[in-house]
LUMRO-440075 format. One line per field, with one value per residue (C-alpha): residue in one letter; x, y, z. Coordinates in Angstrom, 2 decimals. Example, Ala and Ser with C-alpha at 12.3 -4.5 7.8 and 13.67 -1.06 7.14 Angstrom:
! LUMRO-440075
residu <- A|S
X <- 12.30|13.67
Y <- -4.50|-1.06
Z <- 7.80|7.14
***
This chain:
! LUMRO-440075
residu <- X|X|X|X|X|X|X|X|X|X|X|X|X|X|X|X|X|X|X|X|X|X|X|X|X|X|X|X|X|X|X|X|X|X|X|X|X|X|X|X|X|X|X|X|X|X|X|X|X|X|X|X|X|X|X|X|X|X|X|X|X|X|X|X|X|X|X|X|X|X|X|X|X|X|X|X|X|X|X|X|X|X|X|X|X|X|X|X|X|X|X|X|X|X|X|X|X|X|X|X|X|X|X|X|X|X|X|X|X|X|X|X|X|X|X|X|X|X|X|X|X|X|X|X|X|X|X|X|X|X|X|X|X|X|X|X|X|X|X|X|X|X|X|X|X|X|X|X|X|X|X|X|X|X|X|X|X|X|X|X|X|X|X|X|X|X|X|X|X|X|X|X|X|X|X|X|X|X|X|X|X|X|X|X|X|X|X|X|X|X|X|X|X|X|X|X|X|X|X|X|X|X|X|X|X|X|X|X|X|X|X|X|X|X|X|X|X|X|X|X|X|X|X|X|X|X|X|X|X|X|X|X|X|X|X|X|X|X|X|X|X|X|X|X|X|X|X|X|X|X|X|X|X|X|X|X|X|X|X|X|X|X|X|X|X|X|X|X|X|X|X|X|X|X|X|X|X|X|X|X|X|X|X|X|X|X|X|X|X|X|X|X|X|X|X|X|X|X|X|X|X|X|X|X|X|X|X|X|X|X|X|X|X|X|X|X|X|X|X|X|X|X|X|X|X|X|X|X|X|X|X|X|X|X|X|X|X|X|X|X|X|X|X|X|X|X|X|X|X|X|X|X|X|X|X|X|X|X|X|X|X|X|X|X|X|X|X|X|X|X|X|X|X|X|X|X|X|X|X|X|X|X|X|X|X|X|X|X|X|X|X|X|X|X|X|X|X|X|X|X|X|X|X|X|X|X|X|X|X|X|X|X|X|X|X|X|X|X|X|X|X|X|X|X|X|X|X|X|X|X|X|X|X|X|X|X|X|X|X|X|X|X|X|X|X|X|X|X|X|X|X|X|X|X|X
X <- -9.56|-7.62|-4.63|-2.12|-2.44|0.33|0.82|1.51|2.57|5.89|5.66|7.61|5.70|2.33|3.30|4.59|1.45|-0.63|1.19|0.99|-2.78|-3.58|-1.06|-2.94|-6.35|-4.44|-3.25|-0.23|1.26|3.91|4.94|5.69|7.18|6.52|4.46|7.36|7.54|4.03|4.03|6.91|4.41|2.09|3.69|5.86|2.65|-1.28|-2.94|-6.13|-5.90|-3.55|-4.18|-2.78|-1.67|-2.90|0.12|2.52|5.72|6.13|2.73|-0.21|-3.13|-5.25|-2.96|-2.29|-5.62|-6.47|-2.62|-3.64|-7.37|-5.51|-2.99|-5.28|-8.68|-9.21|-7.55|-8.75|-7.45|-8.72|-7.24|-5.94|-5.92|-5.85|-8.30|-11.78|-13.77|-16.95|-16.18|-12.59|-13.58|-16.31|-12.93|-11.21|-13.55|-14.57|-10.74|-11.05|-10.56|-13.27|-13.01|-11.95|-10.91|-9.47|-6.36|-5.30|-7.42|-9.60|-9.64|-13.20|-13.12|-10.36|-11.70|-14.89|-13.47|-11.31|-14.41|-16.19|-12.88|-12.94|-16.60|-16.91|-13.77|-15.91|-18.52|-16.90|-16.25|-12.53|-10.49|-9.85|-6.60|-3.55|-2.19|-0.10|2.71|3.16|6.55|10.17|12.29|13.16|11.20|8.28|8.55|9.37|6.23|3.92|5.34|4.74|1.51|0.58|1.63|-0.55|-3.54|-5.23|-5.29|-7.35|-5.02|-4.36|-2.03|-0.65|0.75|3.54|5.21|5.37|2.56|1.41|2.76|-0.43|-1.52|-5.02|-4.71|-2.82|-5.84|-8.24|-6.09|-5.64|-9.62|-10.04|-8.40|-8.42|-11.12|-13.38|-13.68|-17.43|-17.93|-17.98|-14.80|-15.24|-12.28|-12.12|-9.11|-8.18|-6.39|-7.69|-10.77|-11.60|-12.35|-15.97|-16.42|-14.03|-15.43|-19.27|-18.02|-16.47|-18.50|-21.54|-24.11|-27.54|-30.45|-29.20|-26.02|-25.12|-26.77|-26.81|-27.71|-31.15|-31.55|-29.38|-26.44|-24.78|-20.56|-18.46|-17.86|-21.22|-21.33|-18.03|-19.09|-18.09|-15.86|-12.81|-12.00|-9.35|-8.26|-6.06|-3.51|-4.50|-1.00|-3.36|-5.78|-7.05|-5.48|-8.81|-10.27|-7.11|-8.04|-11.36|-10.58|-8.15|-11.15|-12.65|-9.22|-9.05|-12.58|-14.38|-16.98|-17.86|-20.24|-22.30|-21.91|-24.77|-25.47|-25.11|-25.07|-22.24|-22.40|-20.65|-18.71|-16.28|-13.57|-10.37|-8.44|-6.08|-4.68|-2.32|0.52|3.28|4.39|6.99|4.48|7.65|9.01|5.21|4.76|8.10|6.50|3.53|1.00|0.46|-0.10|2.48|-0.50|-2.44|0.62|1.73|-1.79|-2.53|1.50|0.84|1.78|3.31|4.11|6.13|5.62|8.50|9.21|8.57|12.64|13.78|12.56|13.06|13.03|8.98|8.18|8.07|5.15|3.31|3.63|1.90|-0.54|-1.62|-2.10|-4.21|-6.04|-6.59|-6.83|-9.86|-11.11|-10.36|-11.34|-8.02|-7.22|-3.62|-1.48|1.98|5.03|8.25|11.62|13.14|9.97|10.55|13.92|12.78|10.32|13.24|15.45|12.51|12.75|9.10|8.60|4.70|5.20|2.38|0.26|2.69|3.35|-0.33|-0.82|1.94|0.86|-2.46|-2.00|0.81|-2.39|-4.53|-1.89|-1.11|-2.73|-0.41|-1.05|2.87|4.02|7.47|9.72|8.14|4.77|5.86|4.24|5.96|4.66|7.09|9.90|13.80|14.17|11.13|13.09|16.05|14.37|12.43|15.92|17.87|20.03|18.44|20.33|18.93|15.47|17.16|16.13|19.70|18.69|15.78|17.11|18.87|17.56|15.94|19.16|21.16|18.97|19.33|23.43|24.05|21.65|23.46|26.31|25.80|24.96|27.71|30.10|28.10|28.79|32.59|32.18|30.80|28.14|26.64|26.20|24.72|22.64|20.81|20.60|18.81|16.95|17.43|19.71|23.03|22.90|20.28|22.72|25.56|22.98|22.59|25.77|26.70|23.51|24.24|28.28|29.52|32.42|32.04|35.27|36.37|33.71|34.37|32.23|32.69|28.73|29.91|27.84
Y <- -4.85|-5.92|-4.87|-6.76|-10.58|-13.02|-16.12|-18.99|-21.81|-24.09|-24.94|-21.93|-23.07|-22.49|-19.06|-18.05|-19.29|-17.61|-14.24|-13.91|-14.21|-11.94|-9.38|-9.32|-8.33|-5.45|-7.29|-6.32|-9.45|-11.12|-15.09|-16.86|-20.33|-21.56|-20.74|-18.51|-16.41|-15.55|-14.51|-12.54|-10.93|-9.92|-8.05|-5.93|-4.71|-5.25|-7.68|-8.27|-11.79|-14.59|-17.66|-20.40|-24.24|-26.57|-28.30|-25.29|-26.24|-25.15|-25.49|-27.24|-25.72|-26.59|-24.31|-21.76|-20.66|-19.45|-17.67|-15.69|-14.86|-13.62|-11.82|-10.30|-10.57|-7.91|-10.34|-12.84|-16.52|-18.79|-22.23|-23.87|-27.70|-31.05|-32.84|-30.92|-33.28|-31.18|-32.41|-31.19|-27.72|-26.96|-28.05|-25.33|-22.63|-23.52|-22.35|-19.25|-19.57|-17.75|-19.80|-23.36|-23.66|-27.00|-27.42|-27.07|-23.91|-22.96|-19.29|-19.04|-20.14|-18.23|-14.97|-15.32|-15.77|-12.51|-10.77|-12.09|-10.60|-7.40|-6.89|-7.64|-5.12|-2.79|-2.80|-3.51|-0.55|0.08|-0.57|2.47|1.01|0.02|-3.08|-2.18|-4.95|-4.01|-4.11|-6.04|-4.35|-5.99|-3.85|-4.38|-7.88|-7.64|-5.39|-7.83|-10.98|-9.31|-8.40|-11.54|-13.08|-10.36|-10.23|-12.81|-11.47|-10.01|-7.51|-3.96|-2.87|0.22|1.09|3.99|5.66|9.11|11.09|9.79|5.78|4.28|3.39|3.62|1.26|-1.21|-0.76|-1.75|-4.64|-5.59|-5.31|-7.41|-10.28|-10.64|-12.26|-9.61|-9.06|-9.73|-7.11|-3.32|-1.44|2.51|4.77|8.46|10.62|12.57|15.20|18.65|17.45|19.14|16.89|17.09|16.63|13.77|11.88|12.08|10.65|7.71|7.52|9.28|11.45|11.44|14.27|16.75|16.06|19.11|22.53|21.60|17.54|17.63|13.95|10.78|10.05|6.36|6.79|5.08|2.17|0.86|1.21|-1.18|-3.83|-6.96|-4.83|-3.11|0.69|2.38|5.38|7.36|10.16|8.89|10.53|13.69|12.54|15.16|13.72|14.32|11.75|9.26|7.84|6.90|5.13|2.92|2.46|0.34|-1.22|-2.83|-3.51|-3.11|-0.54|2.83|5.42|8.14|11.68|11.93|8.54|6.90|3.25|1.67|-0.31|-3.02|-3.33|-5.95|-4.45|-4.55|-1.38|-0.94|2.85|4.77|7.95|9.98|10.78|9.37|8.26|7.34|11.20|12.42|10.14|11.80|15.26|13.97|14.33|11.19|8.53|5.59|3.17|3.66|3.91|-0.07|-0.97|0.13|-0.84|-4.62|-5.49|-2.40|-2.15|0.40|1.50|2.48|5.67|5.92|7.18|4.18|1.58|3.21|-0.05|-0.25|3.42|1.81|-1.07|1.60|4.06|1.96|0.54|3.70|4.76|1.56|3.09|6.03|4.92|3.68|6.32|8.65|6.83|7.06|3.30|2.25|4.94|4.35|5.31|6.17|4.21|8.09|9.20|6.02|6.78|10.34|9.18|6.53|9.82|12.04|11.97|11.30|13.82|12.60|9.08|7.39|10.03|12.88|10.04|9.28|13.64|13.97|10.72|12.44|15.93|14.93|12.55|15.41|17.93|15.74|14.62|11.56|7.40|7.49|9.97|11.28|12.94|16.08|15.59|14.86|17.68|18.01|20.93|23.29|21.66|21.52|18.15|18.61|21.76|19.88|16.35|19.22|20.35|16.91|16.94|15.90|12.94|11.18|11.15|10.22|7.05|5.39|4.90|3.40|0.08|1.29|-0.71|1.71|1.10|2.33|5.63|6.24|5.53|7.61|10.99|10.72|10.42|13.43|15.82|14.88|15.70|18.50|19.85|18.96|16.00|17.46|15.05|17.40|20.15|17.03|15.96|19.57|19.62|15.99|17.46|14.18|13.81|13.46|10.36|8.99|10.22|7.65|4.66|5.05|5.13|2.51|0.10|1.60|1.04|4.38|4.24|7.42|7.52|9.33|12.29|15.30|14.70|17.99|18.99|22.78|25.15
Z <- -23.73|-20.36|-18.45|-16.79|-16.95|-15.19|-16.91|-14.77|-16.95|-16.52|-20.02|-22.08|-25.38|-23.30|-22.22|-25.57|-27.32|-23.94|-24.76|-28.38|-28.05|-24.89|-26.82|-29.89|-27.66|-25.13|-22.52|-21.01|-20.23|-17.20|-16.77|-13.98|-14.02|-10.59|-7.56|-5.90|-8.98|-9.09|-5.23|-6.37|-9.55|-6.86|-4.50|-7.28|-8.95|-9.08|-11.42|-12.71|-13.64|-12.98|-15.67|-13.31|-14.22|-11.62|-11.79|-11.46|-9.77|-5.87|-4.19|-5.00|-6.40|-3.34|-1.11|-3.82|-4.46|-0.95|-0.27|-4.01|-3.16|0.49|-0.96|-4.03|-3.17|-6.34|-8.50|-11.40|-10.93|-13.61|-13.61|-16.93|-16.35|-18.55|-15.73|-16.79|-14.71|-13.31|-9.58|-9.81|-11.41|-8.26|-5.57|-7.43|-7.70|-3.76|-3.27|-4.73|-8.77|-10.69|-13.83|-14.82|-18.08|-19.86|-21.51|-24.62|-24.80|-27.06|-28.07|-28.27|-24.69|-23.69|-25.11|-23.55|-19.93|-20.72|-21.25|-18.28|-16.69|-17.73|-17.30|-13.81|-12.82|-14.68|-12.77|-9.74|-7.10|-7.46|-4.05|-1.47|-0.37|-1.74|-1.03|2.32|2.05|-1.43|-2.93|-2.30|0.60|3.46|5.50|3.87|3.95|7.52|8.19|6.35|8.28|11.81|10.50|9.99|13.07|15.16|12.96|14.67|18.08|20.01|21.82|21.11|18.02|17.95|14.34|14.16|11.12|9.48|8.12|4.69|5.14|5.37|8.52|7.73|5.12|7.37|9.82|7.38|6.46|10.35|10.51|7.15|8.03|11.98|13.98|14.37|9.78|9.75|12.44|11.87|11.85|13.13|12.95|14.50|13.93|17.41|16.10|17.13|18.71|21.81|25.51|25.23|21.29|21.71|25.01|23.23|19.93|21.27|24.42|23.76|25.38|27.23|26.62|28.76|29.26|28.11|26.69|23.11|23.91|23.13|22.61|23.32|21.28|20.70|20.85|18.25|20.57|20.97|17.44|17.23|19.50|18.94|16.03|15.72|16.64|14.60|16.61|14.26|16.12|19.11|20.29|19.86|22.43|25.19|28.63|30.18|27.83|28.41|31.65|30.33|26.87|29.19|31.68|28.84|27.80|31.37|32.08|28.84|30.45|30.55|30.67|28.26|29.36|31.49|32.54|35.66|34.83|33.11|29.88|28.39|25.42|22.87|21.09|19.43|19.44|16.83|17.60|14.95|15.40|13.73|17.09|18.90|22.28|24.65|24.21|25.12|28.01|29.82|28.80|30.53|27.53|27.39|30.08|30.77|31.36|28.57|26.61|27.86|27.41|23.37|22.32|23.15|19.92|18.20|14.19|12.22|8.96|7.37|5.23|1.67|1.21|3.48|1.03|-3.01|-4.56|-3.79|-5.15|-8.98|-7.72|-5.43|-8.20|-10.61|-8.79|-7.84|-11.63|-11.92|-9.74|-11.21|-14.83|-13.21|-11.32|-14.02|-17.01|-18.28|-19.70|-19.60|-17.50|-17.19|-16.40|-19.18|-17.26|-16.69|-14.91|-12.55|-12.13|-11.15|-8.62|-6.85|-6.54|-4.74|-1.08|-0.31|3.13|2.50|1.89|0.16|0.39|-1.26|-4.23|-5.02|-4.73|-7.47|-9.77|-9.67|-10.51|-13.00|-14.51|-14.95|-15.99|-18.86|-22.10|-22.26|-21.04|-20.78|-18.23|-18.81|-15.87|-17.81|-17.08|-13.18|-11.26|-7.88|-6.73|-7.14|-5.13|-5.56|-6.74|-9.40|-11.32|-11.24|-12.55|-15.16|-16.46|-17.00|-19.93|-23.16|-23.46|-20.23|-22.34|-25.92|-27.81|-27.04|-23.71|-23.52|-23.42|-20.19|-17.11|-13.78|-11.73|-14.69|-15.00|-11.79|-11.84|-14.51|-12.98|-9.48|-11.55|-13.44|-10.44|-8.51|-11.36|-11.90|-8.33|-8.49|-6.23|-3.36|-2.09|0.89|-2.44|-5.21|-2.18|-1.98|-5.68|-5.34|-2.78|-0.58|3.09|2.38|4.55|1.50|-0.72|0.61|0.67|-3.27|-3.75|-1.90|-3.61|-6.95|-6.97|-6.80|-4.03|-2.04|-2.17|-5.20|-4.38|-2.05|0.96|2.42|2.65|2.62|0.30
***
């Protein structure tokens, strides 16, 4: 019937019982024995429901409700508790649970709250975005906890990182839950758009203004007042246009094409590019002042390839997704096929891995995908992960942990090449500089291979 369901229970008997039962009906099942653990749960993969003890160890209920509704607004929390007083059940559900069920719990009850579950996610419009502080690394973590500190202001953000990482869905997320979330949010992507188009989208236009303005026009910040504006490639921007978007950064005023009066206008500019900005401002493409004025508070969003130990979460959450989307009920991935998509260098970042999950989805009959069914278009890496000995995808190794997969493959193509790590790097189709970072985190000393790159 269900998916995945965290169990958050201290007690192991509860979560044994818990399991058995949700088991038996589909439910693909995780436990969590204290508040820090079921943070943990959330960030390594999405869940549609979290059955939560109000007495779980760490925080208390009262504060762990709204942090888990924050986090995973998508999510399920139904509270299990041995106080079923009416008064205490509306607290709770004014926190953020859904359901309030008492304890012991009776299957009856149990079932029909499951239901209720699974119901409304079915007829609830699936999210866009992935959640953008999803996974473990460091440098996610570190991205999420500057995020937070910034989302509350009203100043400009100006969110950097390669094509593909996301920074539209950090936008959203910026818009979400910053000051300005009941207002509108209205993005425009600058890329390729000529002076004119650009200055009457964002500024707009009266009759006349031009041959082909036969009637007045509203720009996209009128339409955002008292909103956001997500400006995406705004290191694309015309330099005619420049001087004008930081007109209304300084004084919060401009004009339509055509008009002589000036209006007035609230927002919050949150601006977005792959480009390194310093390097254009000394090839004078892009101006120093506006520059100072949209990096106020700047974030990066780290590469897909600098952070492997979130491509398993992002991976499946984006098949959740698509089991969804596709009507394709319990997608997931075989441990090789993870191990395949850790080795992948990722040159589109999110993007690229939600392409491949996709087309490998629809290019395959099975729920399980297996490094076979991984379609990357073609590429180095994806004939070599396509011809992997036999005995990578035998039964004896299934017990074999990710890390392990992934020790034993890097292990193979470097013996394969005769040590040369510049040569197992092509065949990996990943920077040789990559190449030393796995070793190093998987416990292969460098030192007993060749590193003479020469091929």
């Amino acid at each position: 019937m269900g998916s995945r369901c965290l169990i958050a229970d201290a007690e192991p008997l509860v979560r044994a019982t818990l399991r058995r039962w949700l088991e038996a009906h589909g439910w693909e099942i995780l436990e969590a024995r204290n508040t820090q653990e079921v943070h943990e749960s959330l960030r390594r993969a999405p869940l549609e429901v979290v059955l939560l003890d109000d007495r779980l160890p760490g925080l208390s209920v009262h504060k762990l409700l709204p942090e888990l509704r924050e986090m995973s607004p998508l999510t399920s929390l139904i509270v299990l508790a041995e106080n079923a007083a009416i008064d205490r059940a509306v607290q709770l559900v004014k926190l953020g649970a859904e359901q309030f069920l008492p304890k012991p719990v009776e299957w009856s009850v149990l079932s029909r709250a499951m239901e209720c579950v699974h119901e409304a996610r079915r007829t609830r419009n699936p999210p866009e975005d992935l959640d953008p502080f999803l996974g473990t690394s460091p440098l996610i973590r570190r991205l999420e906890a500057t995020a937070q500190r910034v989302r509350d202001s009203d100043r400009s953000i100006l969110i950097q990182g390669e094509t593909g990482t996301g920074k539209g869905v950090l936008a959203s997320w910026l818009h979400r839950h910053g000051p300005r979330a009941h207002e509108p949010l209205i993005q425009l992507n600058c890329a390729g758009l000529s002076p004119q188009f650009l200055e009457t989208e964002l500024f707009g236009h009266e009759r006349g203004a031009f041959t082909s303005a036969v009637s007045s026009k509203q720009g996209l910040l009128e339409r955002a007042h008292r909103g956001s504006v997500f400006l995406d490639e705004v290191g694309d921007m015309d330099p005619l246009v420049q001087p004008k978007l930081l007109k209304v950064l300084e004084e919060r005023r401009f004009r339509r094409l055509g008009e002589v009066e000036e209006r007035s206008v609230d927002i919050r500019l949150i601006a977005a590019t792959h480009q390194d900005l310093v390097e254009r401002v000394r090839a004078r493409q892009f101006r120093s002042d506006l520059y100072f004025r949209i990096s106020i508070l700047p974030l990066h969003i780290p590469a897909l390839r600098e952070r492997p130990e979130d491509i398993p979460p992002l991976a499946h959450a984006s098949l959740a997704q698509l089991s969804r989307e596709l009507g394709r009920p319990g997608l997931k991935l075989a441990p090789q096929a993870e191990a395949a998509l850790r080795a992948y260098p990722w040159p589109g970042n999110l993007r690229e891995l939600r392409n491949v999950l996709e087309r490998s989805v629809l290019l395959s009959s099975r729920s399980t995908l297996r490094v076979e069914d991984l379609q990357f278009n073609g590429s180095a890496i994806a004939r070599m992960l396509n011809e992997l000995p036999e005995e990578t995808t035998s039964a004896p190794e299934l017990h074999l942990t990710l890390r392990e997969v992934e020790r034993r493959h890097i292990t193979r193509v470097l013996e394969a090449e005769g040590g040369h790590v510049g040569r197992a790097a092509q065949r990996l189709g990943i920077p040789r500089s990559s190449l030393y970072q796995r070793l190093k985190s998987l416990g292969l000393s460098s030192k007993v291979w060749n590193p003479d790159s020469k091929v």
